[in-house]
C-alpha positions as CSV (number, residue, x, y, z in Angstrom):
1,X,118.7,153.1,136.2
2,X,122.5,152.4,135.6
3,X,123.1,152.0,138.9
4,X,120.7,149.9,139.9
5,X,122.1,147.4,137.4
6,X,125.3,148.0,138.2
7,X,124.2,146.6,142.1
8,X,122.2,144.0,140.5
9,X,125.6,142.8,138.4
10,X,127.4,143.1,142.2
11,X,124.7,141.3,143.8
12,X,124.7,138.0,140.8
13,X,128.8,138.5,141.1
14,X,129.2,138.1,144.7
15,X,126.4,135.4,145.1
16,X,128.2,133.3,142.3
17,X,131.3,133.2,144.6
18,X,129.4,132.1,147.6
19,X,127.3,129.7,146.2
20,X,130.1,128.3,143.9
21,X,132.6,128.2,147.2
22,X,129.8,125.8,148.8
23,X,129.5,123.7,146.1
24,X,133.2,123.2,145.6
25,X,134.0,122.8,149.2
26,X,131.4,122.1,151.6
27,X,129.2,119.3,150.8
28,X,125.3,121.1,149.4
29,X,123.5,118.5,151.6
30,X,124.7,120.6,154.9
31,X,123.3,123.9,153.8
32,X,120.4,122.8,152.3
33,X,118.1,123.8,155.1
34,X,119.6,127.2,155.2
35,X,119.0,127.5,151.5
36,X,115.6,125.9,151.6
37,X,114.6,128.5,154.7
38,X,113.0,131.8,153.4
39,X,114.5,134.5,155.5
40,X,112.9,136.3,158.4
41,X,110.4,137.9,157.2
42,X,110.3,137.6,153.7
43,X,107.6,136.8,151.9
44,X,107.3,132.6,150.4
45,X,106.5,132.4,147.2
46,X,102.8,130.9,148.5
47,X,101.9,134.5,150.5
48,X,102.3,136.6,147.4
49,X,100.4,138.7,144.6
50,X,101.2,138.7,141.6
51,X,104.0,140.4,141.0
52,X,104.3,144.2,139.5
53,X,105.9,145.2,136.3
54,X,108.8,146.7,138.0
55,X,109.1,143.4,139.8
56,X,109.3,141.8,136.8
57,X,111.9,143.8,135.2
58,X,114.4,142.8,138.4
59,X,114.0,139.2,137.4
60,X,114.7,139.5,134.0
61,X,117.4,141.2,134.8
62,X,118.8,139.1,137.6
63,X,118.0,136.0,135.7
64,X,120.2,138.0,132.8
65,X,123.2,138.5,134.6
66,X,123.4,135.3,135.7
67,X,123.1,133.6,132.6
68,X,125.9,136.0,131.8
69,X,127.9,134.8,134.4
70,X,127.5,131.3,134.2
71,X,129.6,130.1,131.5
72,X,132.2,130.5,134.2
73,X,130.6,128.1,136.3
74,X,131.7,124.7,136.4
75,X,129.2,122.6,133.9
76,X,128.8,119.7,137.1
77,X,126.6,122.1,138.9
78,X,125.6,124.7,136.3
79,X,122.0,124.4,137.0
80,X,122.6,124.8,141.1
81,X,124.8,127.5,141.0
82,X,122.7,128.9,138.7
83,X,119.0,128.6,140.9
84,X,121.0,129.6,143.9
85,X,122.5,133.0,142.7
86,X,119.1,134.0,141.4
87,X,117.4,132.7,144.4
88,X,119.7,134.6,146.9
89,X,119.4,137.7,144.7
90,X,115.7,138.0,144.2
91,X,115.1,137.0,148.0
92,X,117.2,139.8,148.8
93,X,115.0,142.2,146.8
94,X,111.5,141.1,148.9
95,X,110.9,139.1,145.3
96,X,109.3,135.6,146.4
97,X,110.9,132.3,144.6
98,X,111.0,128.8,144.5
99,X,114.1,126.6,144.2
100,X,113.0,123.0,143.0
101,X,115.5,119.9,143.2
102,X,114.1,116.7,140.8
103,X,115.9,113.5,139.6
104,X,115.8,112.0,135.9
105,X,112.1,110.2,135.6
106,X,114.2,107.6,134.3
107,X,115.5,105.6,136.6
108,X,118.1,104.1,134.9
109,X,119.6,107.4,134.2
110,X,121.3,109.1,137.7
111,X,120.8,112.7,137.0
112,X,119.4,115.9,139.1
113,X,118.7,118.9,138.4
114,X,117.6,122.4,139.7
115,X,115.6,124.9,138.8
116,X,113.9,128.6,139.7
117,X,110.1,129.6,139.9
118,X,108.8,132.8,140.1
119,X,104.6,133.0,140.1
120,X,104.8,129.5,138.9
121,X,107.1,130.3,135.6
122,X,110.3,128.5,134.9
123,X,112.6,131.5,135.2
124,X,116.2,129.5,135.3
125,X,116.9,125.9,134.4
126,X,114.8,125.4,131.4
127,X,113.3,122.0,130.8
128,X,112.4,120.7,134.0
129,X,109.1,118.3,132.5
130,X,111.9,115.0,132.5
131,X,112.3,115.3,136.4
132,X,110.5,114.1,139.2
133,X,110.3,117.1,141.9
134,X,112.0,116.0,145.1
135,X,112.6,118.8,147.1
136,X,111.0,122.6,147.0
137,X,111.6,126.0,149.2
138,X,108.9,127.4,150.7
């Protein structure tokens, strides 16, 4: 079992560097249809059951080590890096996701955000209620 964390903790660790290096030099726009492409073969988050209890346990702890992580990440795109590293991670482990991209209701307020779904559950980026959904993976 300690193992299997301890590639877990890799997984969230090297993901964080990828997906912070794309934020911090590549513009997001460009790789947005890679990241918005399940991969081949995986399961979308629209073909699945519901998930087992094992299952489970890999979010919580993927969504745990990432949380862990982030107060490293830059507090600009906390909420990105954030939904991307657990996104990466649990598509890597057959576990179907959603990544959601919104914009403040408000419209006199510019602000996005992003945030994870697993069988419909907010699993990473908390309250997402005050933003209009503009954007969603498969």
């Amino acid at each position: 079992m300690k193992a299997d964390t301890a590639r877990l903790a890799l997984a969230v660790s090297l993901n964080w560097i990828r997906s912070s290096w794309l934020i911090r030099f590549r513009r997001p726009s460009s790789y947005l249809e890679k990241l918005l492409a399940p991969p081949a073969g995986a399961k979308t988050a629209g073909q699945c059951h519901s998930l087992n209890p094992e299952d489970w346990r890999i979010v919580r702890k993927v969504i745990r080590l990432t949380l862990r992580l982030t107060p490293l990440i830059l507090k600009r795109h906390r909420c990105l890096l954030q939904s991307m590293i657990a996104l990466y991670v649990l598509r890597s482990r057959d576990i179907p996701c959603r990544l959601h991209l919104g914009v403040h209701k408000d419209m006199n307020t510019a602000r996005a955000h992003a945030w994870l779904e697993v069988e419909d559950r907010n699993v990473i980026g908390g309250h997402s209620g005050e933003y209009k959904e503009v954007i969603r993976t498969r």
